[in-house]
Structure formats: structure tokens, C-alpha cells
C-alpha positions as CSV (number, residue, x, y, z in Angstrom):
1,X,-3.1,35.5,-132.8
2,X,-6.2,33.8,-133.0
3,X,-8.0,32.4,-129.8
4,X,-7.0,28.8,-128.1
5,X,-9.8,26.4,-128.7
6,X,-11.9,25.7,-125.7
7,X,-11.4,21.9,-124.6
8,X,-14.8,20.3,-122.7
9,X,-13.8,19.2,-119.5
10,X,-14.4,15.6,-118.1
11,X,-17.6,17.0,-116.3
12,X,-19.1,18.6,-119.3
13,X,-18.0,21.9,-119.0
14,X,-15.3,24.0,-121.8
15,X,-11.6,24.9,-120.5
16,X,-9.2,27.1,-121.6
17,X,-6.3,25.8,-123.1
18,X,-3.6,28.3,-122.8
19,X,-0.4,28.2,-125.5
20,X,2.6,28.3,-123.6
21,X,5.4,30.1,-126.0
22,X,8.8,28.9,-126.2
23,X,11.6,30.8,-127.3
24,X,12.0,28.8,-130.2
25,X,8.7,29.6,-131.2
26,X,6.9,26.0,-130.6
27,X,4.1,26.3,-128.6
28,X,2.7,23.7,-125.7
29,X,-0.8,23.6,-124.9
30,X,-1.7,23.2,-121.4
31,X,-5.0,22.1,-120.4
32,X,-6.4,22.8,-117.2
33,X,-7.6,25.7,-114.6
34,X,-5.1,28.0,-114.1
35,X,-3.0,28.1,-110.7
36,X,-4.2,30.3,-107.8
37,X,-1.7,33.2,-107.3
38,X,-2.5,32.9,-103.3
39,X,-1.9,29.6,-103.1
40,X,1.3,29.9,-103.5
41,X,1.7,32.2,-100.5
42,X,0.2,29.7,-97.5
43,X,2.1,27.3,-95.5
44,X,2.8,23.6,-96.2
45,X,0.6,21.4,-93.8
46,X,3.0,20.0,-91.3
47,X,2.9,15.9,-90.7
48,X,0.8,14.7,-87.3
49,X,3.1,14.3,-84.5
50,X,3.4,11.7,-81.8
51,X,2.0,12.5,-77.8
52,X,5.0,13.6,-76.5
53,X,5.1,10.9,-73.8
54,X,5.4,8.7,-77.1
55,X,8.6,10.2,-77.5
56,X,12.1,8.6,-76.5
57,X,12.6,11.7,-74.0
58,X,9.2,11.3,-73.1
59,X,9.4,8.0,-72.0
60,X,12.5,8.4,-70.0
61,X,11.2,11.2,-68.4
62,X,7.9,8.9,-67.6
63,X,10.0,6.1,-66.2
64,X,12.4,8.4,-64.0
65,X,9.6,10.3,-62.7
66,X,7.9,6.8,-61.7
67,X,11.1,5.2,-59.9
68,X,11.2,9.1,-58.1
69,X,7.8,9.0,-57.3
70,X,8.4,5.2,-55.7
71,X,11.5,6.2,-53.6
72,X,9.3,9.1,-52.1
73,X,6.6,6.3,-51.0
74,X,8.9,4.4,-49.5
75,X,10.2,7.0,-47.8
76,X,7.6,8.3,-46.3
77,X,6.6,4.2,-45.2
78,X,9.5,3.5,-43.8
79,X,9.6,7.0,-41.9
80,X,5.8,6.5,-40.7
81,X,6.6,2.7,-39.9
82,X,9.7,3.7,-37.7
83,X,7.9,6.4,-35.7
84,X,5.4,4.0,-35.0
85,X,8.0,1.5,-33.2
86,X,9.2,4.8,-32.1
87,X,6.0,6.1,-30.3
88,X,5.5,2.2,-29.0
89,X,8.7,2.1,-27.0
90,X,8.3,5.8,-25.5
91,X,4.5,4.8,-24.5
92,X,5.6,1.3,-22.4
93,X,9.1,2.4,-21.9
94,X,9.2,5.9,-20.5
95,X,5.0,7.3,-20.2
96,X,2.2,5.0,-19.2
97,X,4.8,2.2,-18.9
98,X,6.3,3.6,-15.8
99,X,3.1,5.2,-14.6
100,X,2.0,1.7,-14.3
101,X,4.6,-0.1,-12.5
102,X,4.5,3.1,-10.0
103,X,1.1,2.4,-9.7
104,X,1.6,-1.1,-8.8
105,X,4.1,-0.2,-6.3
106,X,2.4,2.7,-4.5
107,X,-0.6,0.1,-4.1
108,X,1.6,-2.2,-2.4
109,X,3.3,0.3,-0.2
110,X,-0.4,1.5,1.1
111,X,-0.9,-2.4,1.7
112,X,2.0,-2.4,3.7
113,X,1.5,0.9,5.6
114,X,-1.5,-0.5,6.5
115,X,-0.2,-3.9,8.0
116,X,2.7,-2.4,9.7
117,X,0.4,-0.5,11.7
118,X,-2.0,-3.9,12.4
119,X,1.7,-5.2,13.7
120,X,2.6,-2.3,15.8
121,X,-0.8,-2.3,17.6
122,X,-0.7,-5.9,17.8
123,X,2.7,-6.4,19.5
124,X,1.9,-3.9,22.1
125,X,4.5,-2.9,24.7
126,X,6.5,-6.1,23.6
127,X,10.0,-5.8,22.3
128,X,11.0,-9.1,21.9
129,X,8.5,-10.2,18.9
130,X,9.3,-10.4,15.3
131,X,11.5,-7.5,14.0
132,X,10.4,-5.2,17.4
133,X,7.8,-2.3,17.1
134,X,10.5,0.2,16.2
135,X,11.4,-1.6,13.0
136,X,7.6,-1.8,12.2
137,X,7.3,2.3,12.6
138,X,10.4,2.4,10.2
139,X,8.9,0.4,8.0
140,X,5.1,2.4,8.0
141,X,7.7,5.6,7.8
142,X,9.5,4.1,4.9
143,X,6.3,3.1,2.9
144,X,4.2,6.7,3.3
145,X,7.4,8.3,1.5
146,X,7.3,5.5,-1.0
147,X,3.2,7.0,-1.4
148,X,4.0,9.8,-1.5
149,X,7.0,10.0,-4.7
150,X,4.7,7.5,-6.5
151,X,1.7,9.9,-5.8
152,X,3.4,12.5,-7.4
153,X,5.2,10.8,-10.4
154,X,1.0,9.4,-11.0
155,X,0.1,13.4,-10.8
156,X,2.7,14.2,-13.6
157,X,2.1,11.6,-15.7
158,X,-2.1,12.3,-15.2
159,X,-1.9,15.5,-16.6
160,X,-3.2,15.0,-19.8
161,X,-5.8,12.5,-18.8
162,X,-8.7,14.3,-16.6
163,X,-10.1,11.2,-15.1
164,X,-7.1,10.2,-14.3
165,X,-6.3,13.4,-12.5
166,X,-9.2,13.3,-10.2
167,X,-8.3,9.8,-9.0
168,X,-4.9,11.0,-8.1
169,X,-6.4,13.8,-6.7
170,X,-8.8,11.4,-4.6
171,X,-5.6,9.5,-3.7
172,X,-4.0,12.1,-2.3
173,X,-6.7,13.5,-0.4
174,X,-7.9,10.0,1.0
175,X,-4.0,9.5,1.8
176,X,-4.2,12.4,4.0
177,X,-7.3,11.4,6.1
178,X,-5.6,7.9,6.2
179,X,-2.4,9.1,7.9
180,X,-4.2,11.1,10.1
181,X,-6.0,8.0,11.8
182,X,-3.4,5.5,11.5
183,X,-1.3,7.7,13.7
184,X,-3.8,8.6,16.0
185,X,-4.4,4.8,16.5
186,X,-0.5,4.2,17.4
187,X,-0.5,7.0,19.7
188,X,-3.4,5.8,21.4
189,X,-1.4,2.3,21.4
190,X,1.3,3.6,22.9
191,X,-0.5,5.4,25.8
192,X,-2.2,2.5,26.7
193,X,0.8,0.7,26.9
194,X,-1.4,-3.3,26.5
195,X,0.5,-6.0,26.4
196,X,0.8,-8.4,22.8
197,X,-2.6,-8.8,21.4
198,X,-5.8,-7.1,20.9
199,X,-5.4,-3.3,22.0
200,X,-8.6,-1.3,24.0
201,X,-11.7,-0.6,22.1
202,X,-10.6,3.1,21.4
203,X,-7.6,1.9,19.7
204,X,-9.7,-1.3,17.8
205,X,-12.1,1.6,16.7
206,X,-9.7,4.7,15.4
207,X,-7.8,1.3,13.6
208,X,-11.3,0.0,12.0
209,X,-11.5,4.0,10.4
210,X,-8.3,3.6,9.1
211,X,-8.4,0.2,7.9
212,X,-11.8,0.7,6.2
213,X,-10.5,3.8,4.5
214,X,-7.4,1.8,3.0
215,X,-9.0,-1.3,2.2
216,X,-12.6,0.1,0.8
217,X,-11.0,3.4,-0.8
218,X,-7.6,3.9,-1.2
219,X,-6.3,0.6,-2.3
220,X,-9.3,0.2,-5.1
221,X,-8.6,3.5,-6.4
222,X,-4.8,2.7,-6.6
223,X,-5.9,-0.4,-8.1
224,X,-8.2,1.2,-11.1
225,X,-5.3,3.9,-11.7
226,X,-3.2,1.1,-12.3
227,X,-6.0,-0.1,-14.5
228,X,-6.5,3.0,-16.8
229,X,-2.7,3.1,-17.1
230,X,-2.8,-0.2,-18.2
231,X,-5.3,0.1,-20.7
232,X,-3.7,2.8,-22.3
233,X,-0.3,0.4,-22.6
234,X,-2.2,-2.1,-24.0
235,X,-4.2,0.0,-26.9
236,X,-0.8,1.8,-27.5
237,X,0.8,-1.2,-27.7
238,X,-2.1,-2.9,-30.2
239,X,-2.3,0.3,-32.6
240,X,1.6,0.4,-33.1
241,X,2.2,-3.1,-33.3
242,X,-0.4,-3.6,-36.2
243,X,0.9,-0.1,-37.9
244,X,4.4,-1.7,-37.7
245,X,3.8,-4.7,-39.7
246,X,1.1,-2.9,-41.8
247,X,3.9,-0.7,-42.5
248,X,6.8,-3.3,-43.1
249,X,4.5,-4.9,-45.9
250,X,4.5,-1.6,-47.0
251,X,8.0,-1.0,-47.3
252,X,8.8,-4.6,-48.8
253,X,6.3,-4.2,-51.6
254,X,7.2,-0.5,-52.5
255,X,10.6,-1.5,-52.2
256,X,10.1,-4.3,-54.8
257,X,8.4,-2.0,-57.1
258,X,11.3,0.4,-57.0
259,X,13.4,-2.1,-58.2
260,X,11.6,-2.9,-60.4
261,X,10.7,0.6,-62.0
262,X,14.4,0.9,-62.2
263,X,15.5,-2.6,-63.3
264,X,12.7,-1.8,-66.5
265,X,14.4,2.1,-67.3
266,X,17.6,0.3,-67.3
267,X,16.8,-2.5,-69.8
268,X,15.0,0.3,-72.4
269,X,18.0,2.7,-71.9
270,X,20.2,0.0,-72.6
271,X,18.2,-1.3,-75.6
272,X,17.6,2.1,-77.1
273,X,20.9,3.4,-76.7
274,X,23.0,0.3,-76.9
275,X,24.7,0.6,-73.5
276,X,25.0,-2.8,-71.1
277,X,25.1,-0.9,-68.3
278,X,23.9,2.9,-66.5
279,X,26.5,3.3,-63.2
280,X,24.2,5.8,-61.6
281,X,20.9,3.9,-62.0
282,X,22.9,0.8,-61.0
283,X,23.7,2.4,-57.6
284,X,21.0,3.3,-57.5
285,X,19.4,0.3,-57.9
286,X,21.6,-1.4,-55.2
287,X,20.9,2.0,-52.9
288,X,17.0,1.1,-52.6
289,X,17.5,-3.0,-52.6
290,X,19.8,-2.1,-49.4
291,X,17.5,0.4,-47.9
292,X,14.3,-1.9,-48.5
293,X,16.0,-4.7,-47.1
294,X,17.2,-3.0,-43.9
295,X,13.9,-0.8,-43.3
296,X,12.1,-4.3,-43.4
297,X,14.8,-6.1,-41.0
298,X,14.5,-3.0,-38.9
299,X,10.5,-2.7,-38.3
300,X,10.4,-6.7,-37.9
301,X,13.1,-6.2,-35.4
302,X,11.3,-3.1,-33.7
303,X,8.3,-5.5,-34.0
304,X,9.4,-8.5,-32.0
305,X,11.4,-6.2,-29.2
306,X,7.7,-4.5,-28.9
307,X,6.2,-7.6,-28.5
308,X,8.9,-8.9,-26.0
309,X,8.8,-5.7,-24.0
310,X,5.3,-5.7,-23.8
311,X,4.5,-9.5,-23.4
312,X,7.6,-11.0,-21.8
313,X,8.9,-7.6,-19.6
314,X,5.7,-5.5,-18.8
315,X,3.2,-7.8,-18.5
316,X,4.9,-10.2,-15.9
317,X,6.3,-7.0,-13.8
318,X,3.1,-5.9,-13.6
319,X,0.9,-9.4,-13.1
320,X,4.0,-10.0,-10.2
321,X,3.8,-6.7,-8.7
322,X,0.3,-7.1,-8.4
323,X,0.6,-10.6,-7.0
324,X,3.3,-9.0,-3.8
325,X,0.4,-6.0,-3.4
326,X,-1.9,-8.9,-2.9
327,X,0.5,-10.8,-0.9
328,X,1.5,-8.2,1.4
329,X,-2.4,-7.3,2.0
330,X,-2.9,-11.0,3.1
331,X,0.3,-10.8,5.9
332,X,-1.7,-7.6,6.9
333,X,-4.8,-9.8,7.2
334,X,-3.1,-12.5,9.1
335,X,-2.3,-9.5,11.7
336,X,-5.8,-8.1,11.7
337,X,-7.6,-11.5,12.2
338,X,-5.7,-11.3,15.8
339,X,-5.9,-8.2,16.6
340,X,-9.5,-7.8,15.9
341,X,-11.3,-10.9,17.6
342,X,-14.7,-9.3,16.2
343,X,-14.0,-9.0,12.5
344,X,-11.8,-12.3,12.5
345,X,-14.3,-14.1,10.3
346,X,-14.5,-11.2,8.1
347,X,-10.6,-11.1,7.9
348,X,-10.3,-14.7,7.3
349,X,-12.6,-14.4,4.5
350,X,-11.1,-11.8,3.1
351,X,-7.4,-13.5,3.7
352,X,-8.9,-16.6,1.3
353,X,-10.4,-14.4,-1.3
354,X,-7.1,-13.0,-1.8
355,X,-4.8,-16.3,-1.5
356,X,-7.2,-17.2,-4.4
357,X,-6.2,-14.4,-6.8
358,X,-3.0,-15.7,-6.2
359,X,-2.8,-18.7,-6.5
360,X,-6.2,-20.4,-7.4
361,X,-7.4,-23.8,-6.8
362,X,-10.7,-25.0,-5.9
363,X,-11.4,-24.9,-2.0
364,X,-14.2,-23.3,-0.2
365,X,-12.6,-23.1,3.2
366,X,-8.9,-22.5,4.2
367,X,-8.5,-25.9,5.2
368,X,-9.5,-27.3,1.2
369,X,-7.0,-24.5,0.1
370,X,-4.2,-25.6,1.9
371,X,-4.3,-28.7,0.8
372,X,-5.0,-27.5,-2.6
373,X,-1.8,-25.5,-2.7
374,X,0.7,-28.5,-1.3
375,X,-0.9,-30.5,-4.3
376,X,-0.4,-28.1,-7.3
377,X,3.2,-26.4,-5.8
378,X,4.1,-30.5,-5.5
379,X,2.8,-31.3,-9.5
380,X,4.8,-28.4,-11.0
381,X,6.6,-28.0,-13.3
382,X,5.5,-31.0,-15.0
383,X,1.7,-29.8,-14.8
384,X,0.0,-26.7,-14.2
385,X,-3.0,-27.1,-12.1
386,X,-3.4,-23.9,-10.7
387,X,-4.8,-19.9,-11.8
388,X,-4.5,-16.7,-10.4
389,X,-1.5,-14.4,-11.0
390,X,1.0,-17.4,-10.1
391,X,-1.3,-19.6,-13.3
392,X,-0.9,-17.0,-15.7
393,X,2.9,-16.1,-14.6
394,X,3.6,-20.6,-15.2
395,X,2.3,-20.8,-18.5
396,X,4.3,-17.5,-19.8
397,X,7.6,-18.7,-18.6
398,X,7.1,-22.3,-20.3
399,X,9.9,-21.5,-22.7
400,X,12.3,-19.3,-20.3
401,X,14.7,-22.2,-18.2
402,X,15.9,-19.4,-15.8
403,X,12.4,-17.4,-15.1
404,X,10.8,-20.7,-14.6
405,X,13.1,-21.9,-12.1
406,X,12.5,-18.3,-10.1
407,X,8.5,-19.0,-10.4
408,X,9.7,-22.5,-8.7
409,X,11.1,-21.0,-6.1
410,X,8.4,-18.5,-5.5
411,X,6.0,-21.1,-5.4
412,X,7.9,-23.3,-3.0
413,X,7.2,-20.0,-0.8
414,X,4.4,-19.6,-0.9
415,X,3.4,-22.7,-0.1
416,X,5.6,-22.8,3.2
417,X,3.8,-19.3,3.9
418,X,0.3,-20.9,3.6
419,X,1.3,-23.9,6.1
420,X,2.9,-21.1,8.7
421,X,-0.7,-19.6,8.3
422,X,-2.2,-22.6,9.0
423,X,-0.3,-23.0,12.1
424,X,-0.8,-19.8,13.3
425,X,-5.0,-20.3,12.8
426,X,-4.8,-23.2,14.5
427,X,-3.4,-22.0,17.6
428,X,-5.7,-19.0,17.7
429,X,-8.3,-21.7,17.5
430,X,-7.0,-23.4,20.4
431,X,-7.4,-20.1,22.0
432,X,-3.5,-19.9,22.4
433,X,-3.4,-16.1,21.6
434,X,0.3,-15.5,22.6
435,X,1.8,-18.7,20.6
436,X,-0.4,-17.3,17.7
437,X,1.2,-14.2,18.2
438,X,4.9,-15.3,18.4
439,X,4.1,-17.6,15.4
440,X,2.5,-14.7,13.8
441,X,5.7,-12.7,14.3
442,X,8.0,-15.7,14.0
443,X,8.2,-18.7,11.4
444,X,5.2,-16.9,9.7
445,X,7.0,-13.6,9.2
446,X,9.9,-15.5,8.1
447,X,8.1,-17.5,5.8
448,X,6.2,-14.3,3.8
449,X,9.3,-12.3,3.7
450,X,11.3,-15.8,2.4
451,X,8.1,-16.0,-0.4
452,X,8.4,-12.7,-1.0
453,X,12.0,-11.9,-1.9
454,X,11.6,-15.0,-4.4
455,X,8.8,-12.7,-5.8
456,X,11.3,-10.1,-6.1
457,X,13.3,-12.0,-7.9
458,X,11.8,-12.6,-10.6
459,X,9.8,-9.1,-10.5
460,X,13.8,-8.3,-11.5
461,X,14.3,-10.7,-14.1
462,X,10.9,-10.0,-15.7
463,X,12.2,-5.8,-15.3
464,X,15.9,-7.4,-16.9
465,X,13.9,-8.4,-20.1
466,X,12.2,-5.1,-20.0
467,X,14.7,-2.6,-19.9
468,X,16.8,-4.8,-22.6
469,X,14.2,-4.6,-25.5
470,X,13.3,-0.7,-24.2
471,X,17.1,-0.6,-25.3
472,X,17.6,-2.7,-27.9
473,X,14.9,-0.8,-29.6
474,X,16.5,2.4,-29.1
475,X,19.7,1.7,-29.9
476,X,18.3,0.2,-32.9
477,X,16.8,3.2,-34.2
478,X,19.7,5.5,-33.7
479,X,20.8,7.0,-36.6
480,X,17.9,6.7,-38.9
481,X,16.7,10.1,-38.4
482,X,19.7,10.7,-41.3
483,X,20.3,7.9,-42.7
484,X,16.7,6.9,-44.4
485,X,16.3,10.9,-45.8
486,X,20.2,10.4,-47.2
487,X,19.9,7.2,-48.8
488,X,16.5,8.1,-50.0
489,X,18.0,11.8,-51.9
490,X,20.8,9.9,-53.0
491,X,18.6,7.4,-54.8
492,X,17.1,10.5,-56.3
493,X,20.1,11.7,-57.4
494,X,21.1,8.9,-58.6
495,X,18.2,8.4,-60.8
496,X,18.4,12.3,-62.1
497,X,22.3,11.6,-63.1
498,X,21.0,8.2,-64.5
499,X,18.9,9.9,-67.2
500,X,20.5,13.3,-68.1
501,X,22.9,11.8,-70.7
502,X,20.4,10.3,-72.6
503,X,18.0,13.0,-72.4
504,X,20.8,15.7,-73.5
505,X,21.5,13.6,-76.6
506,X,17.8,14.7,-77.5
507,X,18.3,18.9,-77.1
């Protein structure tokens, strides 16, 4: 067999060209280098293949793990947002809330320990005058156990708070020293057996201790615990409020974006799979719309009680409480100026600063205020010409028909307390001590205690609003410790049973 001629290849250089032999005996040349035995052996190269997120499981998985991811944020919204109205309510309804209002009151019963002592000393060995000296001591008796529960609910509450631990520590300490005099003045009243009117100078001077203790002491202490109380209400009250709606925008716009994470998986499952609808992810759609529209009712809700509570209730209770400490100080003064001929300037002084925290219109002197008052109490309601506690109370009630006819009424009081006061300092001017006395005792009594049950009043209507919205709130919240979690792992589950069909069709 001779050789197969060599062939020059393309490039330049000879091939081979191998005979291939057929049974019949033709022959085919093939032209070319021959095949690699090990070639043969390795592995076809596979074709590139798509991210798997690229994939139709991939991007179901993608969209179901975005719409669970969604649900989990607006679960954990609504949850933060609704411990928010949560914490709001407990702080003004049931912690610094109530540590506040007993504030308020224990500052008024020191007021009125104190005056009930100025009228016991005052009305001497009289029985006839007023209410009698026995119903004064009741009264003094009534008030120091009134100090004394308020003291300790303020020491409960000021645990946590050091500064406001050692005012209620001063408190009771000064409270101490106070009782200490004031009943050393009566008993030294009641041996000297005087008639109505200024009592001996050792009785003027034990009553001056006291007095200077309450007034300069006690009562400003009472009044800044009332204060820090207060301004822990009101920063509570500013934090949660802004969370609130911070968190109800929250909610809304997670809530939208749920929707519409699940609205989009629906319309591709439905496309890819030709299906109109997905019963799971439906009910699960309407799951979250219900839940996202309730949690943002809810937290509005929660807002506008908070608001109410705070601003209608709390506020008012505590501006009118103030106002009747204030009140009751001034009835004291009235007492003082007579029995205490030497500081009766001071006390008179003292009576007009206070009118004018009140009620303020412009009046250097007594006289200018009374006139003042008749003008303002006449104008109202149709104008407001007048500050103070009674100015701020007007202008909040503007919109509440049955709040502003009780501030009517407290201000028609007043008024007709102010002209019994001026009656009374015009007979002590015309040195008529015993009329002064009986009017003091008398139509003047009358006339504060007339002012101040009107001031009650609507103390309880402005408590009525209160205690509604402290409820309304709560109720409102009840059952929402289970129900947000179980609607929120339902729409979970939901979601999961949504997708499984499809993705099974893929193993």
C-alpha cells in the first residue's frame, strides 16, 4: 500500500490525508488533523444560566418575602404607635396626672388650715358668728388629714424623682413645725378667752410664726411640686402626642405599601399562571386593608382623646383648682387684715395681688379693682375683658354651652364676693371693728362659699371630661394586645399559603 499524498494546508503547511477503507473496497480520503482521543472524554460546556432571582420561583419568592417583610413593619408601627397612646393615658390618667391634682388640692387645704385658724382667733370667745368656732376647729381638723393623705400619695408618687422627694420631704417636715404653732396659737386663744377681734400680742405673735411659715414656705413649695408634676404631664403629653401621629403616618403609608406589594404578586401570579384570582393572597389583601385602616382610626382616635384629656380635662381641673387655692388664701386674708391691725396693709396688699391672678383687670388699688370686676363679670359672655385663671378658663370654654354657663355662674360669684369685701373694708375703715367682723363672718362668708361651690362645679365638669377620655381611651385599646399580632400572623400565613402552589409546580 503505497503512502497517502501529503495535501498543503491553507496556512502553508502539508497534511495527512488518511484513506478511509470501505468494505467494498472504495476508499474516501479525509483531509484534516486527526481527532483527539481525550477529547472525547471531557464534559460538554453547559449553557449560562439566569440569577436565580431572575427565575419565576425566584421572583415569587422575592415578592412574598417583600409583602412579609411589609406586614412585619407595620406591625411593629402600629404596636410602637399604640403603646405610645398607651404610655400617654397612664402618665395624665393614673401617675403625674393625679400627683398633680393632689398637689393642687393639698395646697389648698394648707390655705384653708391656715384661715380657719385666722377665724378661730378672730371670733374669740363668740359663739354666735359665722359657722361658730367649733365648726372652724372641724374644719382646720378636716383639712390637716386632707395634708396629710395628699402628702403621702406626693411621697409615693416622688419616688423615682429625687428632687421631688426632697420637696415632699421639706413639706412634711415644715407641715410639722406648722401644726405645732398654729395650735399653740389657739390654745393660747382660748386661755385668754378675748372677745371678737384682734387677740393679745402673745397670741398675734405665735400666729405671725405660723402664718409666715405657711405663706413664705409651705404653700410655695406645694406650689412648685405642683409645678414639677406638671411639667412632667406636659412633656409626657408633647412626646406621645407627636409619636402618635408620627406613628399613624407610619402605619397609613406602610399599610398602602402592603397593599400594594400584594396587589402587584397577585397580578404576575395571575399573568404567569393564568389564574384571575389567588383566595389566600386575596384575604389577605383584605386582612391588611382592614388592619391598616383600623390601626389608623385607632391612633387618631387615641390622639384626639389625649388631646381632650389633656387640654379640655387636665388643664382646666388644674388652672380651677389653682384658682379655689388662691381663692381660699384671699378669705384667709380678709381674716388676717382684722385680726392683725399691724400687718393690715401688708394683708391688703397681698389680698389684691392674689384677686389679680384670678381675675385680672387693670386697677392699682382695691377700689379701681372693684370696679374693674363689676365691668368685665357685666360684659361677659359677649366679650372677654379680663386674665388670670378666670381669662384663660373663658376663652377655653368658648365652644362648650354647658362649661361656659358654670364659668358664668362662677363669675357672677365672684363678683358678689369682691363687693362683700368691699363692704367689709369699708366698715373697718370707719373703725366699726365688730360690724366688720359680723360682715366678715356673715354676707361675706356667704358670698365666698356661694363663689366657691360654683368653682366646684365646674372643677367637676372639667374632672367629667377627664375621666371620660382616660376611659374612652382605655376601653379603646382593649383587646389589641391580641388582635394586631393575630391579624398580623394571619396575613403571614396567608401570604405563605398564597405562594406554595405555584412554587410547588416548579420542584
Amino acid at each position: 500500500m503505497t503512502a497517502p499524498p501529503l495535501t498543503p494546508a491553507p496556512g502553508g503547511e502539508p497534511q495527512a490525508t488518511a484513506a478511509i477503507a470501505h468494505p467494498q473496497g472504495n476508499t474516501t480520503a479525509v483531509v484534516g488533523t486527526p481527532p483527539d482521543p481525550m477529547q472525547s472524554l471531557a464534559p460538554a460546556p453547559r449553557p449560562a444560566r439566569a440569577p436565580r432571582r431572575r427565575t419565576v420561583p425566584g421572583r415569587i419568592r422575592t415578592q412574598a418575602a417583600v409583602c412579609l417583610f411589609a406586614v412585619a413593619v407595620m406591625f411593629g408601627g402600629t404596636f410602637w404607635a399604640i403603646g405610645n397612646v398607651r404610655d400617654g393615658l397612664s402618665v395624665i390618667g393614673e401617675d403625674a396626672g393625679p400627683q398633680v391634682v393632689a398637689t393642687a388640692d393639698m395646697y389648698f387645704a394648707l390655705s384653708d388650715m391656715d384661715a380657719q385658724v385666722a377665724n378661730v382667733l378672730l371670733i374669740g370667745r363668740e359663739t354666735g358668728l359665722g359657722t361658730g368656732k367649733d365648726k372652724a376647729v372641724q374644719r382646720y381638723e378636716q383639712r390637716r388629714a386632707e395634708v396629710g393623705k395628699a402628702l403621702l400619695l406626693a411621697s409615693d408618687l416622688a419616688m423615682g424623682d429625687p428632687t421631688e422627694k426632697r420637696t415632699v420631704e421639706a413639706l412634711l417636715n415644715g407641715f410639722g413645725r406648722y401644726q405645732q404653732l398654729a395650735e399653740r396659737a389657739m390654745l393660747l386663744n382660748q386661755q385668754a378667752a378675748h372677745p371678737a377681734g384682734p387677740p393679745p400680742a402673745q397670741v398675734i405673735s405665735v400666729y405671725r410664726e405660723a402664718t409666715d411659715l405657711m405663706r413664705l414656705d409651705l404653700l410655695p413649695k406645694a406650689y412648685n411640686l405642683t409645678l414639677e408634676s406638671g411639667t412632667i404631664v406636659r412633656q409626657t403629653y408633647e412626646e406621645e402626642y407627636l409619636a402618635i401621629n408620627i406613628g399613624r403616618i407610619v402605619v397609613g403609608v406602610v399599610g398602602l405599601g402592603t397593599l400594594a406589594a400584594l396587589v402587584v404578586i397577585q397580578v404576575f401570579l395571575a399573568r404567569r399562571f393564568r389564574r384571575v384570582t389567588n383566595p389566600a393572597l386575596l384575604v389577605a389583601t383584605v386582612t391588611v386593608g382592614v388592619l391598616t385602616v383600623a390601626a389608623v382610626l385607632l391612633l387618631g382616635n387615641g390622639a384626639e382623646g389625649l388631646r381632650k384629656a389633656k387640654e379640655e380635662g387636665f388643664n382646666s381641673v388644674l388652672a380651677m383648682s389653682r384658682a379655689r387655692a388662691i381663692g381660699n388664701t384671699m378669705h384667709g386674708d380678709q381674716s388676717r387684715y382684722l385680726l392683725d391691725p399691724e400687718r393690715a396693709d401688708t394683708y391688703e396688699q397681698v389680698y389684691l395681688d392674689n384677686s389679680q391672678k384670678v381675675l385680672f383687670t387693670p386697677g392699682g388699688s382695691l377700689d379701681k379693682y372693684y370696679v374693674g370686676v363689676d365691668k368685665v363679670v357685666a360684659a361677659y359672655p359677649g366679650s372677654i375683658g379680663f386674665l388670670g385663671f378666670h381669662g384663660d378658663e373663658a376663652g377655653s370654654v368658648m365652644n362648650r354651652p354647658d362649661e361656659k354657663a358654670a364659668l358664668v355662674r362662677v363669675l357672677k360669684g365672684y363678683q358678689r364676693f369682691q363687693q362683700a369685701d368691699r363692704q367689709m373694708r369699708l366698715l373697718a375703715n370707719a373703725q366699726k371693728g365688730a360690724e366688720a367682723i359680723g360682715e366678715r363672718m356673715g354676707d361675706l362668708s356667704r358670698g365666698f362659699q356661694a363663689y366657691d361651690n360654683a368653682l366646684v362645679d365646674l372643677i367637676k365638669l372639667h374632672g367629667g371630661t377627664f375621666d371620660e377620655e382616660i376611659k374612652k381611651g382605655d376601653a379603646s385599646l382593649g383587646g389589641w394586645d391580641w388582635l394586631l399580632p393575630g391579624a398580623a400572623l394571619a396575613a403571614a400565613v396567608l401570604i405563605l399559603l398564597g405562594v406554595r402552589p405555584r412554587l410547588s409546580e416548579y420542584r
